[in-house]
C-alpha positions in Angstrom: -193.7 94.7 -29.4 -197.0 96.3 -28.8 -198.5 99.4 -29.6 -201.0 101.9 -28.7 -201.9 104.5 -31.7 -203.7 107.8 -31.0 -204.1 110.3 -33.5 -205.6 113.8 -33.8 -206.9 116.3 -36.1 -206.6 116.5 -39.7 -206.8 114.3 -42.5 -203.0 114.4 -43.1 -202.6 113.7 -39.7 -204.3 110.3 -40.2 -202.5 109.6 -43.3 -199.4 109.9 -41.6 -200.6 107.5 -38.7 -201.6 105.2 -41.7 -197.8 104.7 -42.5 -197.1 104.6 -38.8 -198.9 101.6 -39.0 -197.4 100.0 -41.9 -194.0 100.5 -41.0 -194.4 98.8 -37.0 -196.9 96.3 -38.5 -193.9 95.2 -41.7 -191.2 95.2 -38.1 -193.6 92.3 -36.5 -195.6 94.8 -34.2 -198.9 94.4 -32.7 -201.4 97.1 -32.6 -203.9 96.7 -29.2 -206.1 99.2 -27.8 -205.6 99.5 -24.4 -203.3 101.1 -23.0 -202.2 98.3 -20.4 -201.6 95.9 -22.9 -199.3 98.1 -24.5 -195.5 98.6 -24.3 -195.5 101.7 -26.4 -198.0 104.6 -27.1 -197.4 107.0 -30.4 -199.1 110.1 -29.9 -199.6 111.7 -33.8 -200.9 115.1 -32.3 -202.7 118.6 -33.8 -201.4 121.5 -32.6 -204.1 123.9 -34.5 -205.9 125.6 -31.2 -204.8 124.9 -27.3 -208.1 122.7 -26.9 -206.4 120.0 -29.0 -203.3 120.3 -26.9 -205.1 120.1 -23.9 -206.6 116.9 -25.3 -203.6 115.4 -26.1 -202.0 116.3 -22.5 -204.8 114.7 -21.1 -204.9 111.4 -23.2 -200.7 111.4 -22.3 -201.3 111.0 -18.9 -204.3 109.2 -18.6 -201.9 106.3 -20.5 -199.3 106.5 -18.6 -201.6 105.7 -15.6 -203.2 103.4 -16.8 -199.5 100.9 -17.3 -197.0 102.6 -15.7 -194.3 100.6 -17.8 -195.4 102.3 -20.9 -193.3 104.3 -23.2 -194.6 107.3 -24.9 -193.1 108.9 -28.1 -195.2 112.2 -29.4 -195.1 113.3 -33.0 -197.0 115.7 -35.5 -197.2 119.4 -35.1 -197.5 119.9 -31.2 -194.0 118.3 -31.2 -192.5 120.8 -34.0 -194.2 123.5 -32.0 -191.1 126.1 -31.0 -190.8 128.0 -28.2 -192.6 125.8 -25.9 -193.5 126.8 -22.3 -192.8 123.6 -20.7 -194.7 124.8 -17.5 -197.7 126.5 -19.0 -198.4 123.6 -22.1 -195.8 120.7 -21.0 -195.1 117.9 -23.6 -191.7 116.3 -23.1 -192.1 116.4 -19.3 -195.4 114.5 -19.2 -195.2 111.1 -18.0 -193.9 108.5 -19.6 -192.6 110.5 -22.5 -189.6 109.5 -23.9 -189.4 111.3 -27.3 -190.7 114.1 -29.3 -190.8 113.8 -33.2 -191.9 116.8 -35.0 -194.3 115.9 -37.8 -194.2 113.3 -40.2 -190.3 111.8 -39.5 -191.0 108.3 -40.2 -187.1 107.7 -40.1 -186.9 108.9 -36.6 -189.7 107.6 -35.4 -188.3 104.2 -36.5 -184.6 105.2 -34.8 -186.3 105.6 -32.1 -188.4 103.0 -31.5 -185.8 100.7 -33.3 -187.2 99.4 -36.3 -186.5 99.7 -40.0 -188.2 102.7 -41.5 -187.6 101.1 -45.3 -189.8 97.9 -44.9 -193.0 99.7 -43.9 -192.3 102.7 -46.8 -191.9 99.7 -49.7 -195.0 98.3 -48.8 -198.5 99.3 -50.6 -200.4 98.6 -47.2 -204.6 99.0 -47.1 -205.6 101.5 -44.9 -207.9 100.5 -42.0 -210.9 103.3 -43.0 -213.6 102.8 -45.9 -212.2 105.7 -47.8 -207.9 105.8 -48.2 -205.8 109.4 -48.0 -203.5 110.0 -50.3 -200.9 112.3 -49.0 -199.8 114.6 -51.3 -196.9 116.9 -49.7 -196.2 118.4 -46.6 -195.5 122.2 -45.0 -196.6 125.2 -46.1 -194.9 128.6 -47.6 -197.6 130.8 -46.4 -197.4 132.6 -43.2 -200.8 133.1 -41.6 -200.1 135.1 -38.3 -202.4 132.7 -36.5 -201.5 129.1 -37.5 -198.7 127.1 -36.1 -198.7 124.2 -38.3 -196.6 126.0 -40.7 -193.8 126.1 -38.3 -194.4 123.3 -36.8 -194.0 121.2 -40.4 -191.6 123.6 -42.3 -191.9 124.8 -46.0 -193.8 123.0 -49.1 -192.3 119.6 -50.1 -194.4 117.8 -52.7 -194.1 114.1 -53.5 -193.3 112.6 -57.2 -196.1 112.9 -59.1 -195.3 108.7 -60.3 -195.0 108.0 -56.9 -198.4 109.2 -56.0 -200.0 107.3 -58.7 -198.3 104.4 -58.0 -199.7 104.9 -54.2 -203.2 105.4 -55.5 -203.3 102.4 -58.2 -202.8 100.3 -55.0 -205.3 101.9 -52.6 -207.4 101.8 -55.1 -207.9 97.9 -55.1 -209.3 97.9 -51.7 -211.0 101.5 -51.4 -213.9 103.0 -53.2 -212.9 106.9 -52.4 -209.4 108.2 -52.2 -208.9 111.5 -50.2 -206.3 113.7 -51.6 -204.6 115.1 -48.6 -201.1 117.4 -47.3 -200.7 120.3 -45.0 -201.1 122.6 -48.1 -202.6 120.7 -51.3 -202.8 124.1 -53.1 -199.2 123.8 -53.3 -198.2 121.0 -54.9 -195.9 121.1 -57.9 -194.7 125.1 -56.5 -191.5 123.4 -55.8 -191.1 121.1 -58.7 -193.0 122.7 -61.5 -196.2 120.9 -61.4 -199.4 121.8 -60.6 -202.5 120.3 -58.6 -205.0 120.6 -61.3 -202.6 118.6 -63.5 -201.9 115.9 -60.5 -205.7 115.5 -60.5 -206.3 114.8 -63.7 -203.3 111.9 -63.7 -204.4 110.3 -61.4 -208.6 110.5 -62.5 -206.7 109.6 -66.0 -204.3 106.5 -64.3 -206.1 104.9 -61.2 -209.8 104.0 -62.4 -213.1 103.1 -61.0 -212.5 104.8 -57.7 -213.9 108.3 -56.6 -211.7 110.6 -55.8 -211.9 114.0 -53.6 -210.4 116.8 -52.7 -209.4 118.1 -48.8 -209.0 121.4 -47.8 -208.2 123.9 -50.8 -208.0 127.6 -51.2 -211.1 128.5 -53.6 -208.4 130.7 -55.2 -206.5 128.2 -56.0 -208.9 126.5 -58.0 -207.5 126.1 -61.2 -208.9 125.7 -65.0 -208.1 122.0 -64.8 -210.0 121.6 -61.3 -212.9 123.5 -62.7 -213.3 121.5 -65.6 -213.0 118.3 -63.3 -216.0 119.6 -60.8 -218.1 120.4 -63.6 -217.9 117.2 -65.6 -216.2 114.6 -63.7 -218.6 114.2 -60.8 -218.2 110.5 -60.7 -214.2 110.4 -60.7 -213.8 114.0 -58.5 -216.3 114.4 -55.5 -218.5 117.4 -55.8 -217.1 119.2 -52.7 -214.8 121.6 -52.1 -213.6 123.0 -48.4 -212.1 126.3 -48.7 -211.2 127.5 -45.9 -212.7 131.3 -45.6 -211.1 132.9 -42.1 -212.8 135.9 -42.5 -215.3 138.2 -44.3 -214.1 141.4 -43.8 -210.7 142.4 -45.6 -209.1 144.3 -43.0 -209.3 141.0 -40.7 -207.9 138.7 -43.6 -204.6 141.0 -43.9 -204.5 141.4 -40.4 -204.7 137.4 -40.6 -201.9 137.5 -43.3 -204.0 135.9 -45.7 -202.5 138.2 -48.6 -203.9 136.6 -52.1 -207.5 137.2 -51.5 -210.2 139.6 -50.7 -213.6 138.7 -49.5 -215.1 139.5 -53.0 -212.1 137.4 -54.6 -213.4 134.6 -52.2 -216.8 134.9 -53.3 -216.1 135.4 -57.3 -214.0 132.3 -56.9 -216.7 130.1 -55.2 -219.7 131.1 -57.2 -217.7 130.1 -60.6 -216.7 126.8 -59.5 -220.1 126.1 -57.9 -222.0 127.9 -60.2 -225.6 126.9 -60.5 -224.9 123.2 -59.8 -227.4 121.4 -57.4 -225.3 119.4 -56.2 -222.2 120.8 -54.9 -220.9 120.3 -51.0 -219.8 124.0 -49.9 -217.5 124.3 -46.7 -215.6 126.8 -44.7 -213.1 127.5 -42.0 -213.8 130.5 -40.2 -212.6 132.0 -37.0 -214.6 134.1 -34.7 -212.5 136.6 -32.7 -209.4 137.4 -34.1 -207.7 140.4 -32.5 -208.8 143.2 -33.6 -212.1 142.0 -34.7 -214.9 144.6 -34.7 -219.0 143.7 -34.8 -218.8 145.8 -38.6 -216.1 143.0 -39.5 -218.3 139.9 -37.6 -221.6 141.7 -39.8 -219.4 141.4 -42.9 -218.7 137.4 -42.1 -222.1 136.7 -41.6 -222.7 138.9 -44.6 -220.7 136.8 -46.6 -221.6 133.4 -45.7 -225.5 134.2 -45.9 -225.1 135.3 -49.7 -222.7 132.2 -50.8 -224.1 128.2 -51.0 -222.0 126.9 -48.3 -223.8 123.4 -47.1 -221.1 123.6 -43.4 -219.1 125.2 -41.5 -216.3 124.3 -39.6 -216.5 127.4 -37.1 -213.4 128.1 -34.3 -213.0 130.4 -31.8 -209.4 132.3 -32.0 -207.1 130.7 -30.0 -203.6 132.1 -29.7 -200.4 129.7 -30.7 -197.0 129.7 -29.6 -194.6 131.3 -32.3 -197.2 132.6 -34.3 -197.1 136.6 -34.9 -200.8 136.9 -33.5 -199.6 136.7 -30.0 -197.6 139.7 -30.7 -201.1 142.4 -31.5 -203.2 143.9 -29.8 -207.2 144.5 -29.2 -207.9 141.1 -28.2 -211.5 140.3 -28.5 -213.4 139.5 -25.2 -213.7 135.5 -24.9 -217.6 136.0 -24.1 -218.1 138.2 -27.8 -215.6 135.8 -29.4 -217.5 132.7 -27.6 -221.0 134.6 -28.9 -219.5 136.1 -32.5 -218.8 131.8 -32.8 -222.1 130.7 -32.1 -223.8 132.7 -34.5 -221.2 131.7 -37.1 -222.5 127.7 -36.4 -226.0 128.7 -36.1 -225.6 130.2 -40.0 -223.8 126.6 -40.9 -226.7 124.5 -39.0 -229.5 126.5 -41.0 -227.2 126.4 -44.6 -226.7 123.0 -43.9 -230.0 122.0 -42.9 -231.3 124.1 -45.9 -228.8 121.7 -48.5 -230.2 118.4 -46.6 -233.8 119.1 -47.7 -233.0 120.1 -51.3 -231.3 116.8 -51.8 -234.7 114.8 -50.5 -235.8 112.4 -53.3 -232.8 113.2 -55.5 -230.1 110.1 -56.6 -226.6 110.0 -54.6 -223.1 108.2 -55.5 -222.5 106.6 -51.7 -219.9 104.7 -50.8 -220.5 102.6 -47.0 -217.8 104.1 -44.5 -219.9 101.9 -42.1 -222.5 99.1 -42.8 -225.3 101.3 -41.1 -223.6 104.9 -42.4 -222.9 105.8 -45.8 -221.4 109.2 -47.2 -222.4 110.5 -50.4 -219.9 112.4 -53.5 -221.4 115.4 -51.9 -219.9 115.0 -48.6 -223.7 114.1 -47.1 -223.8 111.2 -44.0 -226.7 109.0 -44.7 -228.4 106.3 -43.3 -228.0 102.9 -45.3 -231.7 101.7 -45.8 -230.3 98.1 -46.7 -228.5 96.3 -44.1 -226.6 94.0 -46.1 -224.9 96.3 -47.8 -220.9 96.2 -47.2 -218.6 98.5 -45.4 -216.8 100.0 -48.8 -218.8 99.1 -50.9 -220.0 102.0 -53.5 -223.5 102.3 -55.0 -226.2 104.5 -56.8 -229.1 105.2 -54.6 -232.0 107.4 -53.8 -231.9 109.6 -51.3 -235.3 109.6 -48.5 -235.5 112.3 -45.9 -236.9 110.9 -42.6 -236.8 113.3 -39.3 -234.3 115.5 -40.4 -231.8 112.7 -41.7 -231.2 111.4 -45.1 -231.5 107.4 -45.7 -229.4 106.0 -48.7 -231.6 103.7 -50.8 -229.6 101.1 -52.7 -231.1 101.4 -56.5 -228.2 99.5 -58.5 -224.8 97.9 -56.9 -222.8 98.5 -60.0 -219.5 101.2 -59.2 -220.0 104.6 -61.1 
């Protein structure tokens, strides 16, 4: 058998497509890469704004013209997605489709293509990026009114703490960085007594000489354990910290159901754990356009994000989900003020990040080589490798040279931090 793999969006979307892999791989499989050579394409798909549906729709059927033989199975969150409208944002009627699996069901992904689920889950398999993810849980118990994913992978479920470890002492023979990754990291352990902050500190404890970091986590969720490890384990816990933001103004962040903070709790949060550190990699989701949005709560935003040290932005422009509760209110924002309100939101991360670039210009930088001409350092920074025999995964000290607007990683000593 022969298979096509495409996968979207986030990081524990790519994890999952990593065991994907495994499991067809341990069953005698072939991965190709075009679709006429295949006999099956799995579709791990993002659900998170209609764009990356659309994508998806599009990629579907561009397969299934391509080889007309094919067989398509869909899983991740656009298949868990209820109350689908077959005729506005088809999925099992597209062409070729032959199955939809919500999320991450390995077990019926394998039923239905027919292989054993069990051989590719026993085996500690090297991923096929520089830097491994490290899954973590899955689902969420929160309820923002505008995300789907929540019902699309159901409520918190956090892996065995041994388990994990066991998972990382593995990857950690052939990666230099693991990404700690789930649908809801901030959760872990609310289901089984742990907590993140003490998972972290296991495995920076039980899997050494490998740099570990962090995807995205509530700044509120930060705990005394995870403080302790950005302030003074730089080398085992990568500087940088995504916490997802939403909103400056309060009334948009209940209206958002985003309950445990306020803007000022956001910003308290984020100024302890960064503190005055120079090196520290700040990011943000934020959405531009919620309904109900007013230009005082857009002026709050920018507000916000001006007066904290973020170094990006990830910025989107509201986009309403089946299910979610958002669909249901009212005072929807004009696309155009949305499309603008957006704009200026990624204008403020260009100049913050542009701003960060600069001030790391002749400092030193802990890279590891995602690519043998692209390296990214512990604070989340793409750089330029200045030494072109240095290997893909490979990590090393270096100095960092700013050249037209883009830093260039200088090897200064090969040994692992």
């Amino acid at each position: 058998m022969k298979y096509l793999l495409h996968t979207y969006g986030c990081r524990a979307n790519q994890y999952d497509s990593e065991a994907v892999r495994a499991m067809l791989s341990a069953a005698g499989a072939s991965e190709v890469f075009r679709a006429e050579d295949a006999d099956i394409a799995v579709f791990n798909s993002c659900s998170v704004t209609a764009a990356a549906e659309a994508h998806l729709r599009g990629d579907v059927r561009r397969v299934a013209r391509d080889n007309a033989k094919i067989r398509t199975v869909v899983m991740g969150c656009a298949a868990g997605v209820p109350e689908r409208n077959e005729m506005k944002a088809p999925l099992r009627t597209l062409p070729r489709v032959s199955d939809l699996i919500p999320g991450a069901d390995l077990e019926s992904l394998a039923a239905a293509l027919g292989v054993d689920a069990r051989r590719g889950s026993s085996l500690p398999w090297p991923q096929t990026g520089a830097r491994a993810l490290l899954r973590i849980q899955d689902g969420c118990d929160e309820h923002c009114t505008f995300c789907v994913t929540t019902l699309a992978r159901g409520q918190n479920r956090s892996r065995p703490a041994e388990e994990i470890v066991r998972e990382a002492q593995v990857l950690s023979t052939s990666h230099p960085e693991i990404v700690i990754t789930g649908i809801h990291i901030g959760g872990y352990g609310k289901d089984s007594g742990g907590t993140l902050g003490a998972l972290v500190s296991l495995l920076v404890n039980s899997v050494p000489h490998v740099r570990f970091r962090l995807s995205s986590l509530e700044a509120t969720e930060v705990d005394g354990e995870l403080r302790e490890l950005f302030q003074d384990g730089a080398a085992r816990l990568a500087p940088h910290l995504h916490a997802p933001l939403q909103s400056g103004s309060d009334s948009v962040l209940k209206t958002m159901g985003r309950h445990w903070y306020s803007a000022a709790m956001y910003a308290t949060a984020v100024e302890s754990i960064v503190a005055s550190r120079a090196t520290f990699a700040l990011s943000a989701d934020v959405i531009a356009g919620f309904p109900g949005e007013t230009a005082e709560d857009h002026a709050s935003t920018m507000s916000l994000i001006a007066g904290l040290p973020f170094t990006s932005l990830h910025v989107f422009q509201y986009s309403p989900r089946p299910g979610t509760a958002s669909l249901r209110m009212r005072n929807a924002v004009d696309n155009s003020v949305a499309s603008r309100r957006a704009s200026e939101l990624r204008e403020a991360g260009r100049m913050k990040g542009q701003a960060y670039i600069a001030s790391r210009a002749g400092g030193r930088a802990d890279v590891v080589a995602v690519r043998r001409d692209e390296g990214l350092t512990e604070d989340y920074l793409s750089v330029a490798l200045g030494n072109g025999s240095v290997e893909r995964r490979s990590r090393f000290d270096a100095s960092l040279e700013l050249t037209a607007g883009r830093l260039t990683a200088v090897p200064i000593s090969s040994a692992a931090s």
